[in-house]
C-alpha positions as a LaTeX table, in Angstrom:
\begin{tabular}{lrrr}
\hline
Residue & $x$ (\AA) & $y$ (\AA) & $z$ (\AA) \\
\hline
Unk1 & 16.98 & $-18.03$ & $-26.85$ \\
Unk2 & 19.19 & $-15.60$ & $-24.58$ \\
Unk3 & 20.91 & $-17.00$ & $-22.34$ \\
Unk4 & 23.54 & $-15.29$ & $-19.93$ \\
Unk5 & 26.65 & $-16.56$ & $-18.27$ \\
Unk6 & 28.26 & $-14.53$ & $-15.10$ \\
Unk7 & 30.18 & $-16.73$ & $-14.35$ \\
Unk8 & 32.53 & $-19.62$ & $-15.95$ \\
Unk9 & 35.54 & $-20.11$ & $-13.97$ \\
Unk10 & 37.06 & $-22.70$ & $-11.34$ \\
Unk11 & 35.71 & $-21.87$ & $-7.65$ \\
Unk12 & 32.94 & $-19.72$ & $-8.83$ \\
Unk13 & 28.79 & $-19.83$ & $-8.51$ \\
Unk14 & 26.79 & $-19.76$ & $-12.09$ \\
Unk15 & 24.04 & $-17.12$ & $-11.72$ \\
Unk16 & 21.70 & $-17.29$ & $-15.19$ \\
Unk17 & 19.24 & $-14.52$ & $-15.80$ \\
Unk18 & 16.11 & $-15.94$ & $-15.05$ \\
Unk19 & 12.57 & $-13.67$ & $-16.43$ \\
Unk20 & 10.84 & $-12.51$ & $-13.43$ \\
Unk21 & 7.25 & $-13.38$ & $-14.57$ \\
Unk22 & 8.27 & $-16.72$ & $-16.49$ \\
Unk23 & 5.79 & $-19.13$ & $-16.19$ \\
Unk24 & 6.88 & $-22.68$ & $-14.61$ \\
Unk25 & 3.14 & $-22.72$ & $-13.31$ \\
Unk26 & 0.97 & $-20.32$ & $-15.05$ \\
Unk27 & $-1.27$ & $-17.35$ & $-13.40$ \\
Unk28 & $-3.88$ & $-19.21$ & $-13.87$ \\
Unk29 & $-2.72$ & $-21.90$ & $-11.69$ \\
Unk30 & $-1.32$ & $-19.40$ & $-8.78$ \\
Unk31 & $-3.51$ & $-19.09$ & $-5.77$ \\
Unk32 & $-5.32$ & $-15.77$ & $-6.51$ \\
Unk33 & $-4.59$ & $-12.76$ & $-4.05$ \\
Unk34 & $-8.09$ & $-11.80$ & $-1.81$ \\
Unk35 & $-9.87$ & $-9.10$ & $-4.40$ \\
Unk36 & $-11.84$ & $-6.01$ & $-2.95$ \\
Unk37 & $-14.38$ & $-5.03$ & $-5.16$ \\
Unk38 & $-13.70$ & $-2.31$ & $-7.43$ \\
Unk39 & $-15.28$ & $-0.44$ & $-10.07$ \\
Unk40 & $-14.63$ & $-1.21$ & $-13.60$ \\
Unk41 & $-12.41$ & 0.31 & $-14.89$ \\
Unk42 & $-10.41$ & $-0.38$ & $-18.61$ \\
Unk43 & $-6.71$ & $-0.92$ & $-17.26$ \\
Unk44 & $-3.78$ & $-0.91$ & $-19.91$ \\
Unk45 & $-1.61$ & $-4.20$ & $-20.08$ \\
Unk46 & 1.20 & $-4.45$ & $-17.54$ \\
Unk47 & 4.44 & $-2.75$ & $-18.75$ \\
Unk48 & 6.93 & $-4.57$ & $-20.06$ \\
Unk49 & 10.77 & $-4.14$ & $-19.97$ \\
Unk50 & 11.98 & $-2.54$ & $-23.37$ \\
Unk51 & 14.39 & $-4.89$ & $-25.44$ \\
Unk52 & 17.32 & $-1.61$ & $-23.70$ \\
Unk53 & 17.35 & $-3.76$ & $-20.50$ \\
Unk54 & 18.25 & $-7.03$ & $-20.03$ \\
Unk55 & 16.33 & $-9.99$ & $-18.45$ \\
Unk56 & 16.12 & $-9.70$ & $-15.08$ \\
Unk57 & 16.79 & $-12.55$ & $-12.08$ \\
Unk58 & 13.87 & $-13.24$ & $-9.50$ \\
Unk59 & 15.49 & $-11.31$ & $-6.41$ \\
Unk60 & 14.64 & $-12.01$ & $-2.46$ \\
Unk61 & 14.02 & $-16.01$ & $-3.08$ \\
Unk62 & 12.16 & $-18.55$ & $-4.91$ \\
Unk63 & 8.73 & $-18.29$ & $-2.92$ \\
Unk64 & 8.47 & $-14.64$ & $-4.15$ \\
Unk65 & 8.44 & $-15.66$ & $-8.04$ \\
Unk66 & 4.76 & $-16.37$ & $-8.55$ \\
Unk67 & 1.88 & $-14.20$ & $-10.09$ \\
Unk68 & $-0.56$ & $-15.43$ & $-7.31$ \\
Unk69 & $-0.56$ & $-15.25$ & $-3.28$ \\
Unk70 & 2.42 & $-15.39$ & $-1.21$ \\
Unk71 & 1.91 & $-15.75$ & 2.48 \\
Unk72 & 3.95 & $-18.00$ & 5.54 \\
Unk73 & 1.97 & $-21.47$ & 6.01 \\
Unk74 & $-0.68$ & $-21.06$ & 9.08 \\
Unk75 & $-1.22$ & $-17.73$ & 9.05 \\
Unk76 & $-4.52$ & $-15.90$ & 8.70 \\
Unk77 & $-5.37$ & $-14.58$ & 5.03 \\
Unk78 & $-4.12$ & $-11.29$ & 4.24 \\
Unk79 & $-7.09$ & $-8.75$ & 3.74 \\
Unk80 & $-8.53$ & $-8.15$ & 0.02 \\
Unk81 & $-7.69$ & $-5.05$ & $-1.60$ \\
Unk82 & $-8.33$ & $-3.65$ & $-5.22$ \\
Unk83 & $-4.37$ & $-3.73$ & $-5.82$ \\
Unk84 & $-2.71$ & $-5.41$ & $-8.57$ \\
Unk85 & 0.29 & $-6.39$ & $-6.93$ \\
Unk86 & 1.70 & $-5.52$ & $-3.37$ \\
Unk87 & 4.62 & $-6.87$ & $-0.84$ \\
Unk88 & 4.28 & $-6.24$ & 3.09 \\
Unk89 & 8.30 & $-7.08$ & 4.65 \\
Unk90 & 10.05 & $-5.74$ & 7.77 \\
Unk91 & 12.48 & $-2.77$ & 7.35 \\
Unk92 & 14.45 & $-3.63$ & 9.88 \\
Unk93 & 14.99 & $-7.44$ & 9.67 \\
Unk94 & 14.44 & $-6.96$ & 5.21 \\
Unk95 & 12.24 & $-10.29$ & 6.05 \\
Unk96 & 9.39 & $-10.38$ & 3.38 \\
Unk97 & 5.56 & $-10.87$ & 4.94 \\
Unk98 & 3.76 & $-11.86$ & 2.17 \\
Unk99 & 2.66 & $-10.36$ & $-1.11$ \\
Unk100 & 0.66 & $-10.93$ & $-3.88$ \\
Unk101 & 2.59 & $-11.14$ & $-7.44$ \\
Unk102 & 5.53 & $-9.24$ & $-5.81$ \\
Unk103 & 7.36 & $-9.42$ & $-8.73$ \\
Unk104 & 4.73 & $-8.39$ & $-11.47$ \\
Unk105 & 5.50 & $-5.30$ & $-13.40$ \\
Unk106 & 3.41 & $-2.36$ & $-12.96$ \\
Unk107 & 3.34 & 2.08 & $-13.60$ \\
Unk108 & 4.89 & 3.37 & $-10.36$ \\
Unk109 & 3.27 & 7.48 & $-10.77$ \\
Unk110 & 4.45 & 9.37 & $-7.82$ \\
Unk111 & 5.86 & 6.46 & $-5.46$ \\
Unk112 & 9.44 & 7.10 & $-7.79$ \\
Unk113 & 9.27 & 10.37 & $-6.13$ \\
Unk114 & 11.08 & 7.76 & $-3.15$ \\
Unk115 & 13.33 & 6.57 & $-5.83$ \\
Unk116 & 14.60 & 10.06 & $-6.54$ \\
Unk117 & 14.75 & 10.69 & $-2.95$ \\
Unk118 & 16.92 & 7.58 & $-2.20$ \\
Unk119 & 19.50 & 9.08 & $-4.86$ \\
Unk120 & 19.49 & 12.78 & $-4.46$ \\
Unk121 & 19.14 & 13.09 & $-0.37$ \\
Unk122 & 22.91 & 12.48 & $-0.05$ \\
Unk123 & 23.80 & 14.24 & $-2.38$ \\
Unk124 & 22.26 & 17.67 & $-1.97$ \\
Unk125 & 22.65 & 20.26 & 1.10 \\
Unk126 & 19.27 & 20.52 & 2.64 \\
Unk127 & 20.68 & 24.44 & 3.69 \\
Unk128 & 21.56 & 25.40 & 0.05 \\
Unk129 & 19.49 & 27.51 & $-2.27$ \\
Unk130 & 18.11 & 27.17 & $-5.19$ \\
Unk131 & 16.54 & 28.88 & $-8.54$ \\
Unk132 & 14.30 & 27.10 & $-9.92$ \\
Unk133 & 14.26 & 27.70 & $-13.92$ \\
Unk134 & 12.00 & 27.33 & $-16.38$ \\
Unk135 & 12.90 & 24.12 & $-17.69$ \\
Unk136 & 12.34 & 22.80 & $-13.54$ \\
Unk137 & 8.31 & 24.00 & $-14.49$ \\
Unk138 & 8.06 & 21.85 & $-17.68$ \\
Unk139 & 5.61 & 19.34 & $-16.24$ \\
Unk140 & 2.38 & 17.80 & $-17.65$ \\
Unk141 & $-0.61$ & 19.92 & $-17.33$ \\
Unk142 & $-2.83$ & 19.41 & $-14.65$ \\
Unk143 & $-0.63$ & 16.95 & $-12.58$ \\
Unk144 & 0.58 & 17.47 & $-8.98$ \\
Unk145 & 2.77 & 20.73 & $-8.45$ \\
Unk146 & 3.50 & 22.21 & $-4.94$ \\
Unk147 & 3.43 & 26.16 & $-6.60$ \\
Unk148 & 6.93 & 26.63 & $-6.87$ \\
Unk149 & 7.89 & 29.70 & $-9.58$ \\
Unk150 & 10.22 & 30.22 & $-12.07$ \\
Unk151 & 12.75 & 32.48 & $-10.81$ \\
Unk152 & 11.89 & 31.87 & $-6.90$ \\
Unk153 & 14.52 & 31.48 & $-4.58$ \\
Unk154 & 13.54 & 28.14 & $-2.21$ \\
Unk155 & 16.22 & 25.95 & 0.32 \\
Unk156 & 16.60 & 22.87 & $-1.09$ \\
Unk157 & 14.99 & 21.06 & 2.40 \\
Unk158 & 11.70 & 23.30 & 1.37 \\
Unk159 & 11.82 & 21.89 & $-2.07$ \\
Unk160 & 11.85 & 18.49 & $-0.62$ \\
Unk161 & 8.93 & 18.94 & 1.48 \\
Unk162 & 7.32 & 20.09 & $-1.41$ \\
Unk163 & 7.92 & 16.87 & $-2.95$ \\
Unk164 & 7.47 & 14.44 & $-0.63$ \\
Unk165 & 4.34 & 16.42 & 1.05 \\
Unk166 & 2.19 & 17.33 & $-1.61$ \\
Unk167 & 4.17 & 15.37 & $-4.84$ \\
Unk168 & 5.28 & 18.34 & $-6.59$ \\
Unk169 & 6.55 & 17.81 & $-10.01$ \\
Unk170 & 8.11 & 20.40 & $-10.55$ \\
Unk171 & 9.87 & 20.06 & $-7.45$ \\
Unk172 & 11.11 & 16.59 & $-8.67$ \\
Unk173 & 13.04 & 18.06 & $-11.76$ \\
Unk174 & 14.40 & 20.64 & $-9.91$ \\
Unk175 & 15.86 & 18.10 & $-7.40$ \\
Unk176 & 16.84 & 15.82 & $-10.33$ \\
Unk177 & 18.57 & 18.97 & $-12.16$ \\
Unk178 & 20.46 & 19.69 & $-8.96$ \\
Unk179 & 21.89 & 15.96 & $-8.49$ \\
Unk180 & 22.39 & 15.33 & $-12.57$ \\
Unk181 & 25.77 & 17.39 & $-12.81$ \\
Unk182 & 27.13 & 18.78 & $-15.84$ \\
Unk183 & 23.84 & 16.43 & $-17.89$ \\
Unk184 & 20.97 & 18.08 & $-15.16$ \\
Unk185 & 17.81 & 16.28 & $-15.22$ \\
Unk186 & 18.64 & 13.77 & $-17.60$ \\
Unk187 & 21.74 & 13.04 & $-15.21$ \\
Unk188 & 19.76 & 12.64 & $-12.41$ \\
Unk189 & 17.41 & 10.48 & $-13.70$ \\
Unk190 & 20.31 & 7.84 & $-14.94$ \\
Unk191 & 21.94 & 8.35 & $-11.11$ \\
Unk192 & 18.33 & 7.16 & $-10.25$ \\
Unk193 & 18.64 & 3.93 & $-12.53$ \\
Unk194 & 21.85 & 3.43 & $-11.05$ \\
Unk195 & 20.41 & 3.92 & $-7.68$ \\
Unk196 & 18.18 & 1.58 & $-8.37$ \\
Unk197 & 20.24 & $-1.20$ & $-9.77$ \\
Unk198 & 22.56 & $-0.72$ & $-6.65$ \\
Unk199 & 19.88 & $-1.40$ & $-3.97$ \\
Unk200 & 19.09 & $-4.70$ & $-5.96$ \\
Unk201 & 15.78 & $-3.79$ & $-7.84$ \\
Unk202 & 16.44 & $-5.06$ & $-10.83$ \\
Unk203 & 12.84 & $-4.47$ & $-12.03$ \\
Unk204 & 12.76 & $-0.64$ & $-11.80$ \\
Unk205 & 13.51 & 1.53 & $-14.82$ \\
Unk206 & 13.25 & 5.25 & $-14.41$ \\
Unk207 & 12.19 & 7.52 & $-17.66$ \\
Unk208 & 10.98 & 10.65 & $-15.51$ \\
Unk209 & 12.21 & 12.00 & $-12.20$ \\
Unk210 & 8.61 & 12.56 & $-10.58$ \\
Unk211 & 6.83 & 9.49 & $-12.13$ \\
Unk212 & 4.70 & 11.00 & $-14.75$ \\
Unk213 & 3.93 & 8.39 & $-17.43$ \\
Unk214 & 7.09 & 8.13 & $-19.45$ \\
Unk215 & 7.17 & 4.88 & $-22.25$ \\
Unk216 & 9.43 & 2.17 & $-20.78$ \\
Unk217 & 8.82 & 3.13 & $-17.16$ \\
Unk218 & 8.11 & 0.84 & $-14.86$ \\
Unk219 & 8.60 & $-0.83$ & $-11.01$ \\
Unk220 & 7.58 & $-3.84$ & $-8.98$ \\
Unk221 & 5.95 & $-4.09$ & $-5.59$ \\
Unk222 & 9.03 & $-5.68$ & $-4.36$ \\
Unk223 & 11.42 & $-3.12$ & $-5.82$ \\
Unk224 & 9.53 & $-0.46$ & $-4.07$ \\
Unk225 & 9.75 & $-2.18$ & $-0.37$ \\
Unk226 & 13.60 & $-2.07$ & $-1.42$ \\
Unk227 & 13.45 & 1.60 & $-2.52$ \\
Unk228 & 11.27 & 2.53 & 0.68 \\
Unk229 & 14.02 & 0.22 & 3.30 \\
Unk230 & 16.87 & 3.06 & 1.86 \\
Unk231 & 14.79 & 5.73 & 2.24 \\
Unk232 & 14.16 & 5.39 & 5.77 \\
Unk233 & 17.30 & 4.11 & 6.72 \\
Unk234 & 18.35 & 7.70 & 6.33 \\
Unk235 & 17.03 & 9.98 & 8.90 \\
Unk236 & 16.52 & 13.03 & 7.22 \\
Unk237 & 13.74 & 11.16 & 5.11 \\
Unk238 & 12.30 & 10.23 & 8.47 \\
Unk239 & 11.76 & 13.43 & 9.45 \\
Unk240 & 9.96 & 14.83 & 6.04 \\
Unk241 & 8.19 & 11.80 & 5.68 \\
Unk242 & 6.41 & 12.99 & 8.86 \\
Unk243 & 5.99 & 16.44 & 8.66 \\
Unk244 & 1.97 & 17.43 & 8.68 \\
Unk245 & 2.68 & 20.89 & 7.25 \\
Unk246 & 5.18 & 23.86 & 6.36 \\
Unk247 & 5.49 & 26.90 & 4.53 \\
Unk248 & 6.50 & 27.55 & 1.35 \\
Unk249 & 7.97 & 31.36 & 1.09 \\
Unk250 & 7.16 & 34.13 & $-1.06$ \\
Unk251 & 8.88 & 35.53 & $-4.07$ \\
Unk252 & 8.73 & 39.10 & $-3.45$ \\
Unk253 & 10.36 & 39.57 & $-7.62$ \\
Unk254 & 7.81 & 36.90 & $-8.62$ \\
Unk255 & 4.86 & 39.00 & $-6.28$ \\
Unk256 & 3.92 & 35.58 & $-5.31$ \\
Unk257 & 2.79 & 35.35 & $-1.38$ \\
Unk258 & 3.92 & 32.52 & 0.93 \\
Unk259 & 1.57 & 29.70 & 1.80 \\
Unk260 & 1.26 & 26.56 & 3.78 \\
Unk261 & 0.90 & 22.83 & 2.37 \\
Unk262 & 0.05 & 19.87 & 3.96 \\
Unk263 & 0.76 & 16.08 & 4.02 \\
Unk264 & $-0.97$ & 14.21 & 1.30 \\
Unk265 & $-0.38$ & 10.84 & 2.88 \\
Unk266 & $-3.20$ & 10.45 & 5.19 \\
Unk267 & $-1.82$ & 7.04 & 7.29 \\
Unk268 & 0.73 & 9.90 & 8.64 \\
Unk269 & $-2.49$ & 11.37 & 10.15 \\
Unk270 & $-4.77$ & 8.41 & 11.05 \\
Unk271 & $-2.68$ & 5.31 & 11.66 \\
Unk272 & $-1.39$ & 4.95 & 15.19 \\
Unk273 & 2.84 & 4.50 & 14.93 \\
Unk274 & 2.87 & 5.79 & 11.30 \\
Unk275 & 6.40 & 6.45 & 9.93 \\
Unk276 & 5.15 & 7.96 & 6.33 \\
Unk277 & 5.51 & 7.18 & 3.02 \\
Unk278 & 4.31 & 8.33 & $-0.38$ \\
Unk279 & 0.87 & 8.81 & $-2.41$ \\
Unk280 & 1.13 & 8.07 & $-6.42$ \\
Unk281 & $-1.58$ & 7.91 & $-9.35$ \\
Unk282 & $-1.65$ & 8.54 & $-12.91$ \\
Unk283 & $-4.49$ & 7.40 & $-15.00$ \\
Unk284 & $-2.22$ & 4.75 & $-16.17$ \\
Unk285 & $-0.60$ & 3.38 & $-12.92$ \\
Unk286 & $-3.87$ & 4.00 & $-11.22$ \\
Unk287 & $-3.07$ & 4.57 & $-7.40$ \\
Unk288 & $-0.09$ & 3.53 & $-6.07$ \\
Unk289 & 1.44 & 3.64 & $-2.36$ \\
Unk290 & 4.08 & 3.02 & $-0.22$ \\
Unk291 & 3.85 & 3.53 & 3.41 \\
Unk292 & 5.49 & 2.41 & 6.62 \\
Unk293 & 4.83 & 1.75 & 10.47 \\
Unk294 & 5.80 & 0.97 & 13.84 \\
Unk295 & 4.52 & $-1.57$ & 16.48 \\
Unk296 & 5.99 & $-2.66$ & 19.62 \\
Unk297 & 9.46 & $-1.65$ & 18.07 \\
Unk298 & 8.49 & $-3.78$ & 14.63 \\
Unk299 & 8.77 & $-1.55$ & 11.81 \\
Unk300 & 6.98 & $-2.74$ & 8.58 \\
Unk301 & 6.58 & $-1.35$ & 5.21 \\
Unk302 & 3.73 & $-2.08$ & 2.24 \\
Unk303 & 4.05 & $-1.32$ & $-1.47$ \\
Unk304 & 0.99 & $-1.73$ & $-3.88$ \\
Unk305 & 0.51 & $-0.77$ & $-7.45$ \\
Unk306 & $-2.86$ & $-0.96$ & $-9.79$ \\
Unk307 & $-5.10$ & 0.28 & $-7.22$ \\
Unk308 & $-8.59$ & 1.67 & $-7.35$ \\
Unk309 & $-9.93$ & 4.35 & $-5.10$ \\
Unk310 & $-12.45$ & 2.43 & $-3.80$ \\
Unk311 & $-13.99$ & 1.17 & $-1.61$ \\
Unk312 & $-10.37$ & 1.88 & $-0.22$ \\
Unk313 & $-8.27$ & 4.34 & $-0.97$ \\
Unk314 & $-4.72$ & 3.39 & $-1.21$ \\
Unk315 & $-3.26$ & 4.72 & 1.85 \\
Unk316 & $-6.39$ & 2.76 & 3.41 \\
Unk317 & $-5.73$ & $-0.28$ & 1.57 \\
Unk318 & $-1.55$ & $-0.16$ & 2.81 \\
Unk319 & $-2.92$ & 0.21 & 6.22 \\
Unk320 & $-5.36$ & $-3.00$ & 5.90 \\
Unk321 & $-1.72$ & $-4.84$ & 5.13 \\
Unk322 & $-0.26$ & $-3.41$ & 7.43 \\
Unk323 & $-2.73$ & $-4.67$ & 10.04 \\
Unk324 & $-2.53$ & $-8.24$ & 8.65 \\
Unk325 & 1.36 & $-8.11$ & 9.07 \\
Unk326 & 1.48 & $-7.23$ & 12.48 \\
Unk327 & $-0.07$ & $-9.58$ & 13.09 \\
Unk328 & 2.26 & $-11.93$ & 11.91 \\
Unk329 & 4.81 & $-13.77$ & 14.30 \\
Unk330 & 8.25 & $-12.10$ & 14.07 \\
Unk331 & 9.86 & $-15.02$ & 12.27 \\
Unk332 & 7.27 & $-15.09$ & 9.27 \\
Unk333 & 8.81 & $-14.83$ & 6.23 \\
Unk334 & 8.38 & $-16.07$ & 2.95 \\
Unk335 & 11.35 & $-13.95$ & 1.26 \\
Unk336 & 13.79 & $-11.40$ & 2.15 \\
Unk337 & 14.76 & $-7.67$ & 0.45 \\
Unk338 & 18.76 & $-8.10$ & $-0.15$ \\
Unk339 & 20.75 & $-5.35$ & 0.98 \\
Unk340 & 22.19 & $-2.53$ & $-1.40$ \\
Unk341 & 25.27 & $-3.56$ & $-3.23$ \\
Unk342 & 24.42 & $-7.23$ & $-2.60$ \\
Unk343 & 23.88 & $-8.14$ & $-6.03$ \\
Unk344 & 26.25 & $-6.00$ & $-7.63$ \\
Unk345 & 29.43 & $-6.59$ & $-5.59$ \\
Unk346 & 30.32 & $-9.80$ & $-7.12$ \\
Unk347 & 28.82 & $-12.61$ & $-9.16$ \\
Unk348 & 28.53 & $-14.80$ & $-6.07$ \\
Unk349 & 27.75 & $-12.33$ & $-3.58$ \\
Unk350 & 23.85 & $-13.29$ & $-3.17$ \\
Unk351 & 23.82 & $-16.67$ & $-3.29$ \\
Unk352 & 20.33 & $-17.05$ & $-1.47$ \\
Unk353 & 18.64 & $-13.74$ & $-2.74$ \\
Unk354 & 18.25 & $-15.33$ & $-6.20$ \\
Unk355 & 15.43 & $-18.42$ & $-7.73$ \\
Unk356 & 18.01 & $-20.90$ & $-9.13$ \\
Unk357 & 18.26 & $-21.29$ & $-13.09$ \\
Unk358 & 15.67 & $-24.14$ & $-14.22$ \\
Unk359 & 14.03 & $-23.98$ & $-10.43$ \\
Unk360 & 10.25 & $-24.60$ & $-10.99$ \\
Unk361 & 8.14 & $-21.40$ & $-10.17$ \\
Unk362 & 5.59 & $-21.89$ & $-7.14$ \\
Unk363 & 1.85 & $-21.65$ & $-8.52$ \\
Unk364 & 1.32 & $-19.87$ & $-4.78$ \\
Unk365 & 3.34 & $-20.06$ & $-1.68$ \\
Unk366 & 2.42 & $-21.17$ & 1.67 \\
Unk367 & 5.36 & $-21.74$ & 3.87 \\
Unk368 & 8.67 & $-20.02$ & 4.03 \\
Unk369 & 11.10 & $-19.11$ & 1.40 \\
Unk370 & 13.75 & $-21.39$ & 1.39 \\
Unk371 & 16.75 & $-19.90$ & 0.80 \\
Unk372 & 20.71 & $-21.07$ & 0.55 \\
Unk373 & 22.88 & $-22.89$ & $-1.73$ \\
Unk374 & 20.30 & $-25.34$ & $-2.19$ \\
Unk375 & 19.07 & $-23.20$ & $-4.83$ \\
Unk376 & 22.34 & $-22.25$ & $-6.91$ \\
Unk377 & 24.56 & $-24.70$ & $-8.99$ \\
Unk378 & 28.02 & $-24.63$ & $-7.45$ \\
Unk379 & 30.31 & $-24.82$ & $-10.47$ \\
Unk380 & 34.31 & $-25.90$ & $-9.55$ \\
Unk381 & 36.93 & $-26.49$ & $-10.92$ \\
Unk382 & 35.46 & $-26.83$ & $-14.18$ \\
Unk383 & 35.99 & $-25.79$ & $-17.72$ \\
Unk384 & 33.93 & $-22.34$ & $-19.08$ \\
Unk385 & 32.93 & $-24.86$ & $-22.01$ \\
Unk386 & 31.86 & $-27.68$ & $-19.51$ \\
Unk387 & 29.79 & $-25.03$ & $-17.82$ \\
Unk388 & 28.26 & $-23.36$ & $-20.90$ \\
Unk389 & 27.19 & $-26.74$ & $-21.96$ \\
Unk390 & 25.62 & $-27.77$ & $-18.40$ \\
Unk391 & 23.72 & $-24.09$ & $-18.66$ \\
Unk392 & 22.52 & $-24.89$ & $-22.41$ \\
Unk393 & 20.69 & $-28.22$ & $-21.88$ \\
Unk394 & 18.49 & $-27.22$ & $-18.81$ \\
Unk395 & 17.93 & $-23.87$ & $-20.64$ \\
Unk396 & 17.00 & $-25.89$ & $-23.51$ \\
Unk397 & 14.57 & $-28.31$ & $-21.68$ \\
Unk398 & 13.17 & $-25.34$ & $-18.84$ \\
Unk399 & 13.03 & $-22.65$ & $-21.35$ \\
Unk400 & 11.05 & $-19.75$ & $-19.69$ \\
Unk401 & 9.25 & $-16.97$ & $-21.09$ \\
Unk402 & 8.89 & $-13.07$ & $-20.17$ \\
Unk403 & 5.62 & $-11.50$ & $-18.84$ \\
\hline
\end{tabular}
């Protein structure tokens, strides 16, 4: 059995990895999320974290660690949609709405295009420019590309439009390259795992920079929501994120000719208050999205994962929950996202944004996440061998078991 200890000394709070999907009630006993009908279709099993990363601790409280529905006690159901997993909070307030196994594991495909964003936009001048080489164009065939050439001369801002409007892979690794130092790529995607850690979503493990399939890859609804909350806290983001079109140049050495692309994301066109988002599929993840709005000054954002196309696409299905979550009174919450660095500044930083060790897992929430020191062991003034033994025997008797 592993067991970790983060802390052992006088004055200080015990935190004990606890595995996100562990079952203290099973899925079978979780109140099941609303299902839209959806075509059959043969779906791989859920990733899984490789033995590389450790066991990860339930993050945002303990109504969020079920495999079932989530929602505030009272409210009206949330709307059914073909998606495995999703999480509807407030970006402003990081006050979680609801969800539906918002801690599940799933295959992010283009929604880590955000994650790359959320690392790489502070780093890189949007004014610079770039060459892209031919290792940038070394992307599956047949997947997204926005038609950037080898050799072309683009402004970095115009290779993140081409990412973020029309998911260009190639883009991605040329933004990843840039931001990777002296290692390129491969650099950039460990700043993204970094990234990721930092902002508290402890679920998320980048292999590629663009979210092509890579083994050992994987994300959570409620990793995303945190991934999406930094990428529109930064203003720059904003502004791509709603941009309907530009123009990508031409390459007079390349004798390629300029052209226009467009938005993919199709809430930015047809949802009244949209702020943007991002569009993702692979025939693994399935569809994926992440998108974000604003209502009488509420700002809300929705992550899904393991979507079908129909009879909603995803964008359609995000906007469905985020419908349902405006409609929600302001003080709804059954969670909340923690704030970057929260979990990594100290051991006892986050006492509330973590399910206590041995704390039984909801089969389904309906009420709000409780939150505090009510749900953390205080340990003081004791010995580390009085608290590895405390630790031990409710391990022992509450032993829990990864997804």
């Amino acid at each position: 059995m592993r067991t970790a200890l983060l802390a052992a000394t006088a004055s200080a709070v015990l935190l004990a990895p606890t595995p996100v999907a562990a079952a203290g009630a099973s899925a079978a006993s979780a109140v099941r999320c609303p299902r839209a009908p959806a075509p059959g279709v043969s779906r791989p099993p859920r990733p899984s974290p490789p033995p590389a990363v450790p066991e990860q601790r339930v993050v945002g409280g303990a109504g969020l660690d079920t495999t079932g529905l989530v929602t505030p006690a009272g409210v009206v159901a949330p709307p059914g949609v073909s998606a495995t997993s999703w999480l509807v909070a407030d970006l402003d307030s990081g006050q979680v709405l609801g969800g539906c196994g918002p801690h599940e594991y799933g295959t992010p495909a283009s929604v880590q295009k955000l994650l790359l964003a959320a690392t790489m936009l502070p780093r890189l001048d949007p004014e610079q420019t770039v060459t892209v080489t031919e290792d940038d164009m070394n992307i599956e065939p047949g997947s997204s590309a926005v038609g950037l050439v080898a050799g072309g001369r683009y402004s970095i801002e115009t290779v993140w439009l081409g990412l973020l409007l029309n998911s260009g892979n190639e883009a991605a690794n040329v933004l990843a390259r840039l931001g990777g130092g002296a290692d390129g790529a491969a650099g950039g995607v460990r700043a993204m795992n970094e990234q990721a850690h930092r902002l508290g979503a402890l679920q998320t493990h980048a292999v590629t920079p663009s979210g092509l399939d890579g083994r050992g890859q994987f994300t959570s609804a409620y990793d995303l929501a945190l991934i999406a909350r930094a990428c529109f806290a930064e203003p720059t983001f904003r502004r791509y994120a709603l941009t309907e079109q530009t123009q990508i140049p031409a390459q007079p050495a390349q004798r390629t000719k300029g052209f226009e692309i467009q938005n993919e994301n199709q809430l930015v066109y047809r949802y009244p208050g949209a702020l943007g988002g991002k569009t993702g599929f692979t025939d693994l993840a399935r569809h994926t999205y992440v998108g974000a709005a604003e209502r009488d000054g509420r700002r809300l954002v929705v992550a899904l994962l393991g979507a079908e196309s129909t009879p909603m696409r995803g964008w359609e299905q995000g906007a469905t929950l985020l419908d349902w979550g405006f409609t929600l009174p302001r003080d709804a919450t059954v969670g909340r996202l923690v704030e970057p660095g929260e979990l990594t500044a100290t051991p006892s930083a986050a006492p509330s944004a973590l399910v206590a060790p041995g704390a039984p897992r909801p089969a389904a929430a309906s009420g709000p996440t409780r939150t505090g020191s009510g749900w953390l062991w205080s340990v003081a003034a004791v010995s580390a061998a009085g608290v590895v033994m405390l630790l031990g025997g409710l391990l022992w008797r509450r032993r829990r078991r990864l997804p």
